[in-house]
C-alpha positions in Angstrom: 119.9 -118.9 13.6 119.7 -122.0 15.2 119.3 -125.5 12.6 116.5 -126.7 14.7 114.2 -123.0 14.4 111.3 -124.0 12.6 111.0 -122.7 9.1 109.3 -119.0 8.4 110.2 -115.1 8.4 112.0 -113.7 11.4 113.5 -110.1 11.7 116.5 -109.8 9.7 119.8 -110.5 11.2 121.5 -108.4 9.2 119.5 -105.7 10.8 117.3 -104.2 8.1 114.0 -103.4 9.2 112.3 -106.2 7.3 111.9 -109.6 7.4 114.0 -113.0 6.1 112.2 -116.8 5.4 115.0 -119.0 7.4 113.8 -122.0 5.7 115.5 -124.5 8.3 118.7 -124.7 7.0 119.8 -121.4 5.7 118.6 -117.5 5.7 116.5 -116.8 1.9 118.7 -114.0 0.6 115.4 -111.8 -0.4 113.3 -110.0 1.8 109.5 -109.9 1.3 108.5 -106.6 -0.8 106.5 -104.2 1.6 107.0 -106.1 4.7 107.9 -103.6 7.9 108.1 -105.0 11.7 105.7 -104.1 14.5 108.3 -101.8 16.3 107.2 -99.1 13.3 103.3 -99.2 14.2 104.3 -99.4 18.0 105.9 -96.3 17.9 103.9 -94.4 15.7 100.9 -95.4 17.9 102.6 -94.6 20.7 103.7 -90.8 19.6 99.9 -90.2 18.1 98.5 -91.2 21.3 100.8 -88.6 23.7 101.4 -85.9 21.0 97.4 -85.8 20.4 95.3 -86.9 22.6 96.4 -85.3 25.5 97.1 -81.6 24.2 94.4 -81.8 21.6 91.6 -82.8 25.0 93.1 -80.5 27.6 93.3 -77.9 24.8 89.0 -78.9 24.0 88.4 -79.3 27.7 90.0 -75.3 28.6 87.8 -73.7 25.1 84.3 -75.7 26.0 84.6 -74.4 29.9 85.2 -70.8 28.4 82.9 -70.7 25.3 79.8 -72.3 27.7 80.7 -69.8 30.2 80.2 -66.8 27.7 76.8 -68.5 26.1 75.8 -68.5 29.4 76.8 -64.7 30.0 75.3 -63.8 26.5 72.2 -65.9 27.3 71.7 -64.3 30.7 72.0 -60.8 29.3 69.2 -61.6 26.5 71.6 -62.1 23.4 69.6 -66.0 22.1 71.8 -65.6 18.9 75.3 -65.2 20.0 74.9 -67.8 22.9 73.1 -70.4 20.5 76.2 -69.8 18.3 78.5 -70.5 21.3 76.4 -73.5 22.2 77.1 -74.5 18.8 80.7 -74.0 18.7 80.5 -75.9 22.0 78.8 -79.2 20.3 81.5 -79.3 17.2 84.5 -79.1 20.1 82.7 -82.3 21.8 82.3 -83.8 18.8 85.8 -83.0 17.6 86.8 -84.1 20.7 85.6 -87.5 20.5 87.1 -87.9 17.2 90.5 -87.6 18.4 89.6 -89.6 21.7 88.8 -92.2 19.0 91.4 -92.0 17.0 94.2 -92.1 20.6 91.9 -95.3 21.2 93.0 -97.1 17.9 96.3 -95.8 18.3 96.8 -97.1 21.6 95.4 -100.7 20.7 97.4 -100.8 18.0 100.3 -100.5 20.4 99.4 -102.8 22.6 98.2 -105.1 20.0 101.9 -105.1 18.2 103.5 -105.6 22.0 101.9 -108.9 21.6 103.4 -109.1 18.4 106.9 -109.3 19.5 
């Protein structure tokens, strides 16, 4: 580390994943308890985002086509009960749906939140 960096915590350079105060002159020997870079959220973000989302909605999108489809047959044929239950089902995939369209949302702004980070 350069004498003229400003004093605070910078990634190790011992390469650990956490962090070390340089405090202008010379690197603190301890590491702050609990303390884990941005790369770790960046990449978890990024893997919940592809390994969910996108399976998880195409998955939702295939079963709600295919369930409305069936209410519709069971409705046309005079069966209210089976296709209000498939109508149901239907609802709790949306809403299911949206959860995890949520929850890729936060992951993803998390990622690009710790790019800035960097």
């Amino acid at each position: 580390m350069n004498e003229l960096a400003a004093p605070g915590w910078y990634p190790d350079p011992e390469g650990s994943e956490g962090l070390r105060y340089w405090d202008g002159m010379r690197w603190n020997p301890r590491t702050p308890p609990g303390v884990v870079r941005a790369d770790n959220l960046r990449a978890a973000s990024l893997i919940v985002a592809l390994l969910l989302w996108f399976p998880i909605g195409i998955l939702c999108g295939i079963a709600g086509i295919r369930m409305s489809r069936r209410a519709r047959d069971a409705a046309a044929s005079g069966d209210a009960p089976t296709a209000t239950r498939l109508l149901n089902q239907v609802r709790a995939l949306l809403i299911f749906s949206v959860v995890v369209t949520a929850i890729w949302g936060i992951a993803f702004t998390a990622y690009f939140v710790s790019r800035g980070n960097r």
